[in-house]
C-alpha positions in Angstrom: 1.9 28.6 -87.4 1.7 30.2 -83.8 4.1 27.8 -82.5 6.5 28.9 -85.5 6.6 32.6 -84.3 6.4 31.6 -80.5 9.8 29.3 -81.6 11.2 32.4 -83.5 10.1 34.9 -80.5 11.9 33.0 -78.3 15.1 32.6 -80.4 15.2 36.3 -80.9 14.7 36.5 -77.0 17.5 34.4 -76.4 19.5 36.0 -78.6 18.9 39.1 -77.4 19.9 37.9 -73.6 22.8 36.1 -74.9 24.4 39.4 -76.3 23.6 41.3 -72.9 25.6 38.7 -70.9 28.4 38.7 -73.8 29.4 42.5 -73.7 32.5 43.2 -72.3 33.3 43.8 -69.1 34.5 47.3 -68.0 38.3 47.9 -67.4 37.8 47.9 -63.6 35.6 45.0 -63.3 38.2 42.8 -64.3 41.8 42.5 -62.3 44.9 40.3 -61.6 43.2 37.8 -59.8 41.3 37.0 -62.2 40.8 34.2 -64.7 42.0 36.1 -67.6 42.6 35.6 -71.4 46.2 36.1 -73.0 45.0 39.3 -74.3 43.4 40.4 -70.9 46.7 39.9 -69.3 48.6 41.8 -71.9 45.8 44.3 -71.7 46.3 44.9 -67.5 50.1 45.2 -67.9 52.1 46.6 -65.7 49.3 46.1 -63.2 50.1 42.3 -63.0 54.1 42.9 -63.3 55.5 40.0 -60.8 51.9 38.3 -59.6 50.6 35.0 -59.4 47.9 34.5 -62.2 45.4 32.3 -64.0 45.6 32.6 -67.7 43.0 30.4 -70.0 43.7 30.3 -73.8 45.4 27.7 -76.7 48.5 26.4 -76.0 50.9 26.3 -79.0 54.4 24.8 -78.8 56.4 24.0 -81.2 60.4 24.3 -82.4 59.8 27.8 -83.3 56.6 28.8 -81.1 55.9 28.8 -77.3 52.7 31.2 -76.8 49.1 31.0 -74.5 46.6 32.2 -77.4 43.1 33.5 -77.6 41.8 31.8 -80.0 42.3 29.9 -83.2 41.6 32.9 -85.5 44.5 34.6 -84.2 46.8 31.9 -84.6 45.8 32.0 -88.5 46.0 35.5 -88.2 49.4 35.6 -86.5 48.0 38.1 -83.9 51.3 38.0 -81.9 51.4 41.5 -80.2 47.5 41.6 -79.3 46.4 38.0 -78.5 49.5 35.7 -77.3 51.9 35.9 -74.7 55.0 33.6 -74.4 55.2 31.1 -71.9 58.6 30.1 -70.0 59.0 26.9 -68.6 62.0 26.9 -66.3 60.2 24.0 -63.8 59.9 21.7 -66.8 55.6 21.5 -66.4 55.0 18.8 -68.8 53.1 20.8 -72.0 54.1 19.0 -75.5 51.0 17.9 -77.1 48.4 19.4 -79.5 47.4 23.2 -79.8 45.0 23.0 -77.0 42.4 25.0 -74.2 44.1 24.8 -70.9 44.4 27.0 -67.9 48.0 28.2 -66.6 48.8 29.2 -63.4 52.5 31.0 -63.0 54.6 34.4 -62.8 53.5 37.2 -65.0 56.6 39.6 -66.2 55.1 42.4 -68.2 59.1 42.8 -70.1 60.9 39.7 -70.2 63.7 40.1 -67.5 67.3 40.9 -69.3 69.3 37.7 -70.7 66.4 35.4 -70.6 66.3 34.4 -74.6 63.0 32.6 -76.0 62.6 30.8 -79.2 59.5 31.2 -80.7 58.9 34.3 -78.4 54.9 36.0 -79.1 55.9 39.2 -76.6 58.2 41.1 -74.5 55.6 40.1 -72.0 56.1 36.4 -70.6 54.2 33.9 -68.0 56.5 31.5 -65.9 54.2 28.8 -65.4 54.2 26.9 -62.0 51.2 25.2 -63.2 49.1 23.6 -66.2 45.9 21.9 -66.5 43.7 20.8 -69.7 40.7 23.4 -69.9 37.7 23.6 -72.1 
């Protein structure tokens, strides 16, 4: 019986400490240079406009879809505006496969420059990628 509730305790502790380390960071704590989600990206903006990044999030590409993605449930969800932003590929970085986590490096354009068309577009926002490597 005492080693259920020290079991339980502890759970409850490490619950507890798991949800401290999970709150979000403030606005200013996180910046351009970065790792950053899709949506952290979009989030920053103009702030990024014409940098180097590091974006992590789901790659979906498809005939009618090229978009870095936070997570699965927004992909159901179609969370296009708050959660994905299009990728451009002009260097021809090897990236047909499966949905999957993986970590882009490239240009971030916070409005897609005039002319440049898209299928399968997410955002105005798009992310030249220079570079692609499987993440987890």
């Amino acid at each position: 019986m005492i080693a259920t509730k020290f079991g339980i305790v502890s759970l409850a502790a490490l619950s507890l400490a798991t949800c401290a380390v999970q709150r979000e960071l403030p606005r200013e704590a996180l910046g351009c240079d970065n790792v950053l989600s899709p949506s952290g990206l979009l989030d920053l903006g103009s702030e990024c406009d014409g940098r180097k990044v590091v974006v992590r999030g789901l790659l979906r590409v498809g005939p009618e879809m090229r978009g870095l993605w936070d997570s699965r449930k927004d992909i159901r969800n179609s969370n296009y505006r708050q959660a994905c932003v299009t990728v451009y590929n002009p260097r021809g970085v090897p990236m047909d496969g499966p949905i999957r986590w993986v970590s882009v490096t490239g240009i971030f354009h916070s409005d897609r420059p005039s002319g440049l068309f898209i299928l399968g577009d997410c955002t105005n926002a798009i992310l030249e990628i220079e570079g692609l490597e499987a993440s987890k």
